[in-house]
N, C-alpha and C positions, 0 to 999 in steps of 0.2 A: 746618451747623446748620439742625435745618428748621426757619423759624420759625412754618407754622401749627402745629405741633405745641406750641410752646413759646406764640402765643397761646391754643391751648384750653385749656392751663395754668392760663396768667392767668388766662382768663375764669371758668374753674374756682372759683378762688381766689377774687376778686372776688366771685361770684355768693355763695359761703358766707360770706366776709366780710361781704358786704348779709345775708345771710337773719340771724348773728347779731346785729346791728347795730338791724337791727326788732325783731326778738325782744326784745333787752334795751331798747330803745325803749319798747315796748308795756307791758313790767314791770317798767317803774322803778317805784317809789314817790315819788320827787321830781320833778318838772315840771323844772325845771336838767337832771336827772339825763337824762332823757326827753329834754330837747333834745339834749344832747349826743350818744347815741345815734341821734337819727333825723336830727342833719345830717351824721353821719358815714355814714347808711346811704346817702342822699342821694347825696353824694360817690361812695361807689362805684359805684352807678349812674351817675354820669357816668365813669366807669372803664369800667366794661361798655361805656358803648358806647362808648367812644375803640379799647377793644380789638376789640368787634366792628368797626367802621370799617376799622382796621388791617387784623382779617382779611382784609376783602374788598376793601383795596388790593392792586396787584400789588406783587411782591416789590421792586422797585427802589424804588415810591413809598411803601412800608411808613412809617410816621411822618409821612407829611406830609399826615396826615388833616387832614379839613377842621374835625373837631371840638376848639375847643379848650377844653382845660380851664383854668380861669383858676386866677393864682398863690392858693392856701390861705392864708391867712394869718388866718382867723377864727379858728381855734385856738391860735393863740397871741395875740390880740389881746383873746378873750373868757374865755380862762382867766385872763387877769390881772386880770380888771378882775371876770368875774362865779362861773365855776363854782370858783376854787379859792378860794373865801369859807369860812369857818371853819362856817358853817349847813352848806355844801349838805359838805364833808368830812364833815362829822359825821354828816349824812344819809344819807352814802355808804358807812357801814363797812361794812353786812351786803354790800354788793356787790364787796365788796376782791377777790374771786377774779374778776369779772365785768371789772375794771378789768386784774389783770396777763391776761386773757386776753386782751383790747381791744387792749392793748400787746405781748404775744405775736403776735399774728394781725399787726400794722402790721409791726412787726420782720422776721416771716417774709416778707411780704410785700417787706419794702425788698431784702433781702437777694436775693429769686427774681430781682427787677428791677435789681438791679447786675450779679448773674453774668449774665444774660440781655445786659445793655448789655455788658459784659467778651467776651461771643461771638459779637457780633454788630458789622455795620458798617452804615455810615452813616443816611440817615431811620431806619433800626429802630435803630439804638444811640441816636439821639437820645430817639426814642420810651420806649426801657426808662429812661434818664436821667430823663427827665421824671416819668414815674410811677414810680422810687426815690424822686425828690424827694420827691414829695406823702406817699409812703407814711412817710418820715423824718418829716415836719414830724407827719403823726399820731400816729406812732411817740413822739413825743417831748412830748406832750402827754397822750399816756395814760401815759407813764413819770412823767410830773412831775404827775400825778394821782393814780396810783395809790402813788406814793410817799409824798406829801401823805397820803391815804387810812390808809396802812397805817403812818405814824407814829402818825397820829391813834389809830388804832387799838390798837397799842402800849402807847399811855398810857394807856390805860381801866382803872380799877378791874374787878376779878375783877367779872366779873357786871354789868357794862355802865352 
């Protein structure tokens, strides 16, 4: 496996994930909504560079970058407590396609970074492990958003 080829992948990946990430940032219409968005683009950008990093380790010390990303766990600590409030769901319908694509894009994401971990060995498998993980925890916060979202959604009278 080669793995530069399988990081400029990644960084691929990553880099579109940030650019939609600001994007929907910039065009929320709800301030929550907007956070959400711009700490996730945030995130990525520290993705970028753990994978730049990587790149430019050699192949044996691949993963044992110096950059580390700390455990995510804001998303699931602030969706309980502030963004899946019944205001900001509500806030959120028109963006329901903006949400499963949020959730699409982490998904694909966890998914490149297990096969990636599945074919590879040591610092680079722990490497692709690491950032599967991160990509699950957001993975799974845009599923339990945009589900929230698109119930809410459901039940609206014809015509809003």
């Amino acid at each position: 496996m080669n793995l530069q080829k399988i990081y400029e992948y990644a960084l691929k990946r990553e880099k579109e994930g940030y650019k939609f990430f600001k994007e929907n940032a910039d065009n929320a219409t709800h301030a929550s909504a907007g956070e959400i968005f711009r700490k996730l683009a945030d995130e990525e950008l520290k993705h970028i560079q753990y994978i730049e990093e990587l790149m430019a380790s050699p192949e044996e010390e691949a993963g044992s970058s110096t950059a580390e990303l700390e455990a995510d766990d804001w998303f699931e600590e602030r969706a309980e407590k502030d963004f899946l409030d019944q205001s900001l769901i509500e806030s959120m319908i028109p963006d329901v396609a903006v949400l499963r694509t949020a959730y699409l894009i982490e998904r694909d994401l966890s998914e490149f970074y297990e096969m990636a971990a599945q074919k590879s060995s040591g610092m680079a498998q722990l490497a692709f492990k690491q950032l599967a993980s991160w990509e699950r925890g957001h993975e799974a916060f845009f599923k339990k958003l945009h589900d929230q979202v698109f119930h809410e959604y459901t039940q609206m009278p014809w015509g809003g």
